[in-house]
C-alpha positions as a printed Julia matrix, in Angstrom:
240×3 Matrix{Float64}:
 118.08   60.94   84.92
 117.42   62.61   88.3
 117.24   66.05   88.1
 116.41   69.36   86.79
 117.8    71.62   84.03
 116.8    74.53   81.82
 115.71   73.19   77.81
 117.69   75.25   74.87
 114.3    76.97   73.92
 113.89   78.32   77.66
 117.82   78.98   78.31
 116.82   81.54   74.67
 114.35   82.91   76.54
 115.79   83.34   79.87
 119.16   84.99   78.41
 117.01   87.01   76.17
 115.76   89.32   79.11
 116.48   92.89   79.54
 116.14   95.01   82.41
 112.18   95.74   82.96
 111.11   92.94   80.76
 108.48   90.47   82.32
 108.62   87.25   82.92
 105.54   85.7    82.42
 104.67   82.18   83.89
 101.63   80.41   81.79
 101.43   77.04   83.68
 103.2    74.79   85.57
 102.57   70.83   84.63
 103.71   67.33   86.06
 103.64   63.97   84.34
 104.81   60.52   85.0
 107.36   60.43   81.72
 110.93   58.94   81.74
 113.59   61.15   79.38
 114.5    58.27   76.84
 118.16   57.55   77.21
 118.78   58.39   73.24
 117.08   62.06   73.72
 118.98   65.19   74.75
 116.94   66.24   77.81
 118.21   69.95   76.73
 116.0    69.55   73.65
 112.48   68.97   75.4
 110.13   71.14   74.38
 107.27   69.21   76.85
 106.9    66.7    79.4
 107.34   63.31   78.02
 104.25   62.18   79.72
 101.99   65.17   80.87
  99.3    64.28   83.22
  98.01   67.2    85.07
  98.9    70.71   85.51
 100.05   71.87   89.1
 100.04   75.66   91.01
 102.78   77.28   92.76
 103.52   79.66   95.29
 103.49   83.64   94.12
 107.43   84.05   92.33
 109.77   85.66   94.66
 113.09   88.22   92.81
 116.02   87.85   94.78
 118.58   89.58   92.85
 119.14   87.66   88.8
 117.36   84.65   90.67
 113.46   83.66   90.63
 112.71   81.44   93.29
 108.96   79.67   94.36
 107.56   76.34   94.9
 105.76   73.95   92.27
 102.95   72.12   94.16
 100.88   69.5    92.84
  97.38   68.69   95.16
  95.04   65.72   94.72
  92.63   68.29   95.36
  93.02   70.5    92.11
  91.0    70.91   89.29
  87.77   68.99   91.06
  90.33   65.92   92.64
  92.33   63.41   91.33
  90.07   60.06   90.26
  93.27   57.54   89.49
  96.3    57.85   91.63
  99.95   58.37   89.53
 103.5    58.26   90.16
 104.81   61.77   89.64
 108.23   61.66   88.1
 108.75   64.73   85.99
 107.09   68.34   86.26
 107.74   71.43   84.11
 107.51   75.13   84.49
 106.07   77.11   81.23
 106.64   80.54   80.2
 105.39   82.89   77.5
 107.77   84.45   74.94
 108.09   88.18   73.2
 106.2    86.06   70.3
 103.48   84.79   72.37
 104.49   81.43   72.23
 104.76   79.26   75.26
 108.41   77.65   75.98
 108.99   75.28   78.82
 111.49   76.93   80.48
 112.46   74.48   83.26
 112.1    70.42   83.67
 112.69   68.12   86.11
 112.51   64.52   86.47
 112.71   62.48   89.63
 114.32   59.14   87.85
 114.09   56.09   89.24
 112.37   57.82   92.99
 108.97   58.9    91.35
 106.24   59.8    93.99
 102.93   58.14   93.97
 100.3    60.45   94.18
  96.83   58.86   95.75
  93.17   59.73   94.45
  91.4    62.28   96.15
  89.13   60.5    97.97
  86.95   61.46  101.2
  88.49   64.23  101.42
  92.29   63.35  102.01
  94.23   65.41  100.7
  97.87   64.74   99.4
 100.41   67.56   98.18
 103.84   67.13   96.23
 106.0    70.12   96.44
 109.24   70.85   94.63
 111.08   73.95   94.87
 112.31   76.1    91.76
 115.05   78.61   91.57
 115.69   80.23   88.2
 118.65   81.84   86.59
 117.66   85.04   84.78
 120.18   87.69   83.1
 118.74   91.1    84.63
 116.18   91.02   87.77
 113.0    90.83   86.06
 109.36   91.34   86.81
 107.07   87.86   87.29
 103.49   87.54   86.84
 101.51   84.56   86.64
  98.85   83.67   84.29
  97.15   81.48   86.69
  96.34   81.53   90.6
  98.92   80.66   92.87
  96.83   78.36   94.95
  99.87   76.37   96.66
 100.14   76.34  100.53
 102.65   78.19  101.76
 105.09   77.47  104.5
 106.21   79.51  107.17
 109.82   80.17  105.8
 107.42   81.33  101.99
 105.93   83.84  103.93
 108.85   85.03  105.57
 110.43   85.45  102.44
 107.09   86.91  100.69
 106.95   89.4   104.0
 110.86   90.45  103.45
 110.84   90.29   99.76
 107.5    92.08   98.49
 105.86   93.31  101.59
 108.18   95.07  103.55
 110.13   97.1   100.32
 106.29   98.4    99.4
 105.81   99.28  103.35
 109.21  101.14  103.65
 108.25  103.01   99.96
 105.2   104.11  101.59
 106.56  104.91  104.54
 109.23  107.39  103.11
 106.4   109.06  101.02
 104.28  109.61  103.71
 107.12  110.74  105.84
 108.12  113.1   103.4
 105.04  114.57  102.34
 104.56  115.31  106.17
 108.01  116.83  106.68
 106.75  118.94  103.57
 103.5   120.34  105.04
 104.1   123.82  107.09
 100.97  122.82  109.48
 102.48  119.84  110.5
 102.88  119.58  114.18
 100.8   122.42  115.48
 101.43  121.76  118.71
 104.9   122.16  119.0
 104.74  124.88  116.44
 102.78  126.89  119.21
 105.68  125.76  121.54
 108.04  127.24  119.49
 106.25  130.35  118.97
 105.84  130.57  122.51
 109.8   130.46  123.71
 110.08  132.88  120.54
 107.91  135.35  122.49
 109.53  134.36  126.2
 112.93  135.28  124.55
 112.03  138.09  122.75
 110.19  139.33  126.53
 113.95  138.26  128.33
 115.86  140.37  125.58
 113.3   143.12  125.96
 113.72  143.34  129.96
 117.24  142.78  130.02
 118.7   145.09  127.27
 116.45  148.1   127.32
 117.45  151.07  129.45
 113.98  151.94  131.33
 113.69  154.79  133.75
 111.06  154.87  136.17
 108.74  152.59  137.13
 109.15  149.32  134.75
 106.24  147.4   134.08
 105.29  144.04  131.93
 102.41  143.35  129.43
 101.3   140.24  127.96
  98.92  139.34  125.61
  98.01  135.88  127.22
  94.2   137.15  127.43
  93.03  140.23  126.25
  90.87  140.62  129.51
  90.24  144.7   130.03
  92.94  145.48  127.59
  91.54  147.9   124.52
  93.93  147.17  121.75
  94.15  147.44  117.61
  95.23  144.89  115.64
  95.42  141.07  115.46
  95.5   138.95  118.27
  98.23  136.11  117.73
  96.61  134.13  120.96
  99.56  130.69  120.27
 102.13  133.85  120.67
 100.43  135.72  123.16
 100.8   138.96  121.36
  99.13  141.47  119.36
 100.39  141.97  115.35
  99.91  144.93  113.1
């Protein structure tokens, strides 16, 4: 066998989701187990041969799809002391019960990877990436640390995925609750008052009949003028 495919007990679990349900990940494992030819590989329950258990990269939601990166380091869990070949790793996941179902395998067949000790600090890392299959976009925690490297493309998608959606969310908010705020923009408020007034002086001027001698007040300054009421100084004028 070479490949990957979804065991019965985590295809239950998988087509089981509703919208807002979570999807919780408990571990992630690898092993150097062969499926036996007479077992169903659908009816695995476990890795045939467990040896370690491996990290990932934080899950990304594109759509019905989960998608991240199973990593397996020398380094992990204080360093590898006897060098494996990796040929099968699984991806765990906890059920409405509690219980843990492996919902994904894979096995790499007869093109397992050898895996050296940690030793003098060399490290050696096995990645494989996962994409998974759900029926409704669902939420995804971990129960563990997602301690894998990530690549440049992981955190472009992290960035586009999760970052920028909660930066645009914010964004909006804060963009509304400032459109919302009457003192917002004081400065061009008194702007606005002020061609208000300039108008209202033009209008004044222009469509009032005045005999005599016509003159113009403003309320700019109130240098040597003896008024009552409230000085509006951003209108230049005097309220009552």
């Amino acid at each position: 066998m070479y490949g990957f495919i979804i065991p019965a007990k985590g295809m239950e679990l998988l087509t089981g989701l509703l919208a807002g349900d979570t999807l919780t990940i408990t571990r992630c494992m690898v092993g150097t187990g062969q499926v036996p030819a007479e077992t169903q590989p659908t009816a695995l329950t476990d890795l045939v041969a467990p040896i370690a258990q491996a990290t990932s990269t934080q899950p990304l939601v594109h759509g019905k799809q989960v998608d991240f990166t199973i990593q397996y380091r020398n380094d992990l869990h204080g360093g590898l002391e006897n060098g494996f070949y990796l040929r099968e790793f699984g991806v765990f996941a906890r059920d409405k019960s509690g219980a843990e179902v492996m919902i994904y395998y894979g096995n790499l067949g007869d093109y397992p990877q050898w895996v050296q000790p940690y030793t003098q600090g060399a490290v050696e890392v096995r990645s494989f990436p996962v994409a998974i299959g759900v029926s409704n976009a669902p939420t995804v925690i971990l129960e563990y640390n997602a301690d894998a490297f990530m690549t440049a493309e992981d955190v472009a998608d992290y960035c586009t995925v999760v970052i920028l959606p909660q930066f645009l969310d914010e964004a909006r908010r804060l963009i509304a609750e400032h459109n919302a705020d009457p003192a917002a923009h004081p400065y061009i408020l008194g702007e606005v008052e002020q061609v208000k007034s300039r108008v209202a002086l033009i209008e004044l001027q222009y469509s009032t009949d005045v005999n005599g001698n016509p003159f113009r007040v403003t309320f700019e300054n109130l240098d040597a003028v003896d008024v009552q009421g409230v000085w509006n100084q951003p209108a230049a004028r005097i309220e009552f």
